[in-house]
PLY file of the C-alpha trace (Angstrom):
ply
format ascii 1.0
element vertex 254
property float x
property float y
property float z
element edge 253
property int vertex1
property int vertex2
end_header
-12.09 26.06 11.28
-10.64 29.23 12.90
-11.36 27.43 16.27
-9.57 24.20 15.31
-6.56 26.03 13.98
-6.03 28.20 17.15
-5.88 24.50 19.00
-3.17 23.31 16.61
-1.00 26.02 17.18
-1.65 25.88 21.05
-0.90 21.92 21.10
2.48 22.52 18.99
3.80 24.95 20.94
3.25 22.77 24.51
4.13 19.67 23.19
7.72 21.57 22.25
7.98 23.24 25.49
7.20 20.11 27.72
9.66 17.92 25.18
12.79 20.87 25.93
12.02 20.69 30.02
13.95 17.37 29.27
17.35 16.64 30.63
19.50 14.84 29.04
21.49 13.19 31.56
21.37 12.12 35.44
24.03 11.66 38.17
23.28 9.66 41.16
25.28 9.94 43.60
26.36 7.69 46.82
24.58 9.60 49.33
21.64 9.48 46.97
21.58 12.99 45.88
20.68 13.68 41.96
21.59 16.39 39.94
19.97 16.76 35.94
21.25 18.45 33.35
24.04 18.29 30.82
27.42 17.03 31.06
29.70 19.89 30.11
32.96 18.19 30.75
34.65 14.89 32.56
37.79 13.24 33.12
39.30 9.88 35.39
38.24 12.46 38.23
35.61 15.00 37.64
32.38 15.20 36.06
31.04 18.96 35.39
27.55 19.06 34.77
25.52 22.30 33.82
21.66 21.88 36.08
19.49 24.56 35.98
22.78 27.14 35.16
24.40 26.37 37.65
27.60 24.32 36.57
28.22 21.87 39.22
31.84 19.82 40.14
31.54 16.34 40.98
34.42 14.33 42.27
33.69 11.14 39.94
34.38 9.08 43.09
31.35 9.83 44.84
29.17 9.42 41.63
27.27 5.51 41.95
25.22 6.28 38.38
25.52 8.26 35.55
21.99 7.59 33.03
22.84 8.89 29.64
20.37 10.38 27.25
18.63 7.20 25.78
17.23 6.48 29.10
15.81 9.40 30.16
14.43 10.41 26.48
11.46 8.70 27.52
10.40 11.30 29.95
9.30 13.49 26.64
6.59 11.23 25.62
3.61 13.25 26.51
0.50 11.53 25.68
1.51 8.12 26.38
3.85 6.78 29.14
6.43 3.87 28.23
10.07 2.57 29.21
11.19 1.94 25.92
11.46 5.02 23.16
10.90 4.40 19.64
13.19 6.05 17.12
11.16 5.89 13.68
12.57 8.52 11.42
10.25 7.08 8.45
6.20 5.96 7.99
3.99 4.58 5.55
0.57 3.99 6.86
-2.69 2.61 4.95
-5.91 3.50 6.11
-9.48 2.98 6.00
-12.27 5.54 6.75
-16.04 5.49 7.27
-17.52 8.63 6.81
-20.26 9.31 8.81
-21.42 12.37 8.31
-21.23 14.64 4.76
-23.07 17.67 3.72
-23.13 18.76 -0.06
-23.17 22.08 -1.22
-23.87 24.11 -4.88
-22.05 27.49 -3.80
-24.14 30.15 -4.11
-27.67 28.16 -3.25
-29.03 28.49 0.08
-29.85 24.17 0.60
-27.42 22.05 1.32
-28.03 18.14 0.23
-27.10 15.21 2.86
-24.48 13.23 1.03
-25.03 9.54 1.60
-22.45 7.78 4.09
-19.38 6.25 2.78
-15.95 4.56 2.87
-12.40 6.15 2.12
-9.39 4.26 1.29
-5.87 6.22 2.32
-2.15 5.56 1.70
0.28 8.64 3.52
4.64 8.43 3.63
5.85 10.62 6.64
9.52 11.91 7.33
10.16 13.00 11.04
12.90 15.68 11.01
12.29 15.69 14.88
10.97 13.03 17.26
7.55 15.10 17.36
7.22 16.31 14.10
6.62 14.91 10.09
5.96 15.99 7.17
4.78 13.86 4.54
2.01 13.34 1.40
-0.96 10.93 1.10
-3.89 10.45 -1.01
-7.84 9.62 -0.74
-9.92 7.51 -2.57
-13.88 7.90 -2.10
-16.40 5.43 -3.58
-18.96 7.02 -5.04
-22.13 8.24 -3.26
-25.55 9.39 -3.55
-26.36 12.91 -3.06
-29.78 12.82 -1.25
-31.74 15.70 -3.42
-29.58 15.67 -6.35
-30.22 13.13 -9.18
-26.44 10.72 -9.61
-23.69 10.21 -7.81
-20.59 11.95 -7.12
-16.94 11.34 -5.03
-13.51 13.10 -4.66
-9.92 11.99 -4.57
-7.79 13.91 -2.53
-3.89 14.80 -3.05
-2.17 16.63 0.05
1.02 17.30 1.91
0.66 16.62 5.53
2.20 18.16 8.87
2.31 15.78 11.57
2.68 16.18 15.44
3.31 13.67 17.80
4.00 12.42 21.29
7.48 10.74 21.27
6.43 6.87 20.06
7.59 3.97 22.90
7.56 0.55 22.89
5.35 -1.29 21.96
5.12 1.35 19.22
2.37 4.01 20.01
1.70 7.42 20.67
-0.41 10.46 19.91
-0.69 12.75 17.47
-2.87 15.68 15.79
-2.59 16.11 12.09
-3.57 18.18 8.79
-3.43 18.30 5.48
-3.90 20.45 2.56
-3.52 19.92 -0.98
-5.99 19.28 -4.35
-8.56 17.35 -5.01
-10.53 15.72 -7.91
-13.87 15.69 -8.37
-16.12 12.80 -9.79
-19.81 13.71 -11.06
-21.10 10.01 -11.79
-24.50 8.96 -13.63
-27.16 11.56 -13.92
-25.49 13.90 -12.00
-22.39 13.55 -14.82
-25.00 13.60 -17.43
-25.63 17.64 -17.09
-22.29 18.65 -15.78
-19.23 19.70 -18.62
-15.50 20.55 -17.50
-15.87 19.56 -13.95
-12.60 20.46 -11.97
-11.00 19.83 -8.82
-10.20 22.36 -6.12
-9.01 22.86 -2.28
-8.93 20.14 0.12
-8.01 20.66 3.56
-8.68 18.49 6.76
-8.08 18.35 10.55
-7.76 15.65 12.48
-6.56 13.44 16.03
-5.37 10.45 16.61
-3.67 7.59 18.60
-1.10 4.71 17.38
-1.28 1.84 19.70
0.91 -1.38 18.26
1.42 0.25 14.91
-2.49 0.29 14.81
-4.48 3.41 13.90
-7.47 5.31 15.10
-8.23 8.51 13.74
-10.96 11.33 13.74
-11.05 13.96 11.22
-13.07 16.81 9.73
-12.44 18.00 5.93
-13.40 19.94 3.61
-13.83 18.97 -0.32
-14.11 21.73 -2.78
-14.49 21.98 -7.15
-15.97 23.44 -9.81
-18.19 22.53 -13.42
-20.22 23.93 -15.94
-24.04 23.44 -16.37
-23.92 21.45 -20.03
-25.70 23.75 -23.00
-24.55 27.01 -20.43
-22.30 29.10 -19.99
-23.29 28.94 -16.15
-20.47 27.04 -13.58
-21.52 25.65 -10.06
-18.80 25.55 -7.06
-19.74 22.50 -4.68
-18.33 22.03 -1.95
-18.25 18.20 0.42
-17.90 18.27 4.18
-17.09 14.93 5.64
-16.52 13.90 9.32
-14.63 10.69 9.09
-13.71 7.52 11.39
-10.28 5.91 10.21
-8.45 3.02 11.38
-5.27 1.62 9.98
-1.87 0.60 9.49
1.47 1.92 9.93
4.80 0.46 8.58
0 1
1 2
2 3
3 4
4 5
5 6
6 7
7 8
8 9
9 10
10 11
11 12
12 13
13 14
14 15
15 16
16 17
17 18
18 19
19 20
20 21
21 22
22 23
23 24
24 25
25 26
26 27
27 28
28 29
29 30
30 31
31 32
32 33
33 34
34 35
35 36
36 37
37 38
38 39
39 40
40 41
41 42
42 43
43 44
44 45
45 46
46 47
47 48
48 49
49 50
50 51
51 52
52 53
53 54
54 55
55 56
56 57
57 58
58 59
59 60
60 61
61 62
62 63
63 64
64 65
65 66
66 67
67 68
68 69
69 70
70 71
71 72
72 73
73 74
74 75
75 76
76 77
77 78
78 79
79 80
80 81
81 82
82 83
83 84
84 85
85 86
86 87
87 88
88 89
89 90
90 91
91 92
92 93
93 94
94 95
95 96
96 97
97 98
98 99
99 100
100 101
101 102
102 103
103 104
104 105
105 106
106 107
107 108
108 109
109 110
110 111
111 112
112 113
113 114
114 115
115 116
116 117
117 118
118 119
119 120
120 121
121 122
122 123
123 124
124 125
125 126
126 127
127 128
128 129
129 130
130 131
131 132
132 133
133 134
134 135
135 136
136 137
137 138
138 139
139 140
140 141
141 142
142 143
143 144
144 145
145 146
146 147
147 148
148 149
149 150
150 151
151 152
152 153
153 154
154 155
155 156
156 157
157 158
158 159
159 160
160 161
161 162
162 163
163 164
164 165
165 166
166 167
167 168
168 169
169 170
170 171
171 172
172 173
173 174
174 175
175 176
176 177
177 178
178 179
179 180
180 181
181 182
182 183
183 184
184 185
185 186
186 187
187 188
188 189
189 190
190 191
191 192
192 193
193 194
194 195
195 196
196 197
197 198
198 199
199 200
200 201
201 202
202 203
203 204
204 205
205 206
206 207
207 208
208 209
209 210
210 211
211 212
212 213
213 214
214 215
215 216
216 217
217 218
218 219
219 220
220 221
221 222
222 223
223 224
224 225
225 226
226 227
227 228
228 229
229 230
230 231
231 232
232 233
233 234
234 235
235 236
236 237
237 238
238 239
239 240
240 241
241 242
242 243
243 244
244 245
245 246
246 247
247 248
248 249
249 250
250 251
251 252
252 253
């Protein structure tokens, strides 16, 4: 998890640097010379633009084409190429996941159980303070599953606020984007497995994942990690378990 963290913080900090090497404006002039930067100052006869700190006087007369900052914003989109930018301050996106892979876990026992495959239902609001990045909530539903060498059933719903960071999105409305989350869940013990367990409790949840938008359509891959706590009935002994999932999501976004 260390690992995946380390590549978070490493894709945050060059999708900011490459999306500040933007300019936000471009003369043309006659001759076909171009100079990028910002404009600091013009008139009915000058245009003073500051490129690469220099600042630069151009007699407006000579200038053929000045391209403001909506149409070279594109150039910030990093993952995905377009000629049209997006703006998209807001998101609510639905979302169905298979998970393909789970291991369950008793803390403090050696053998982990396989933890039969299943589907996860998703609903997450985002709020972009900045092109690139959101912050937003969301919540899991699991149905419940067999745990291989463990008599019932069992599934978690997970509550989390998310951090979100994405390539700029274009038109048609796509881009790409890593994400995690971190919040509570519940846990479920169903049937037999219910039948010996007394005060079960939630705990941690925390997941990482990748994705790409293409249309408003979603494909995700994620890793998490489930974690809660209950009481052996008749005891006074308590088991921590703890659910690994990697998941396979596709879905919506409004």
């Amino acid at each position: 998890m260390k690992k995946s963290i380390n590549i978070f913080i490493i894709a945050f900090v060059c999708l900011f640097v490459f999306s500040f090497m933007a300019y936000a404006e471009k003369i043309i002039m006659n001759d076909g010379t171009e100079y990028e930067g910002n404009i600091h100052h013009q008139d009915d006869s000058v245009v003073f633009i500051v490129s690469k700190e220099d600042l630069i006087k151009l007699n407006k007369s000579d200038i053929k084409e000045i391209i403001k900052e909506d149409d070279t914003k594109k150039k910030t989109g990093l993952m995905i190429d377009n000629t049209d930018v997006v703006e998209d301050n807001n998101e609510v996106v639905v979302q169905i996941g298979y998970d393909f892979y789970g291991k369950y876990l008793h803390k403090g026992h050696e053998n982990e159980t396989d933890y039969s495959k299943g589907l996860t239902f998703g609903a997450k609001y985002y709020h972009y303070f900045l092109d690139e990045l959101g912050v937003g909530c969301g919540v899991n539903f699991q149905n419940s599953r067999d745990l291989e060498d463990i008599p019932g059933e069992a599934y978690f719903v997970p509550t989390y606020i998310s951090l979100k960071l994405r390539s700029i999105p274009t038109e048609p409305y796509k881009y790409g984007y890593i994400v995690g989350n971190v919040g509570y869940n519940f846990f479920f013990p169903v049937s037999e497995y219910d039948a010996y367990l007394v005060d079960e409790k939630g705990g941690l949840f925390y997941s990482l994942g990748l994705g790409i938008v293409y249309d408003s359509f979603l494909f995700e891959l994620s890793a998490a990690i489930h974690k809660g706590n209950a009481r052996l009935k008749s005891t006074t002994y308590s088991i921590d378990v703890e659910y690994k999932t990697y998941t396979f999501s596709v879905g919506y976004i409004f």
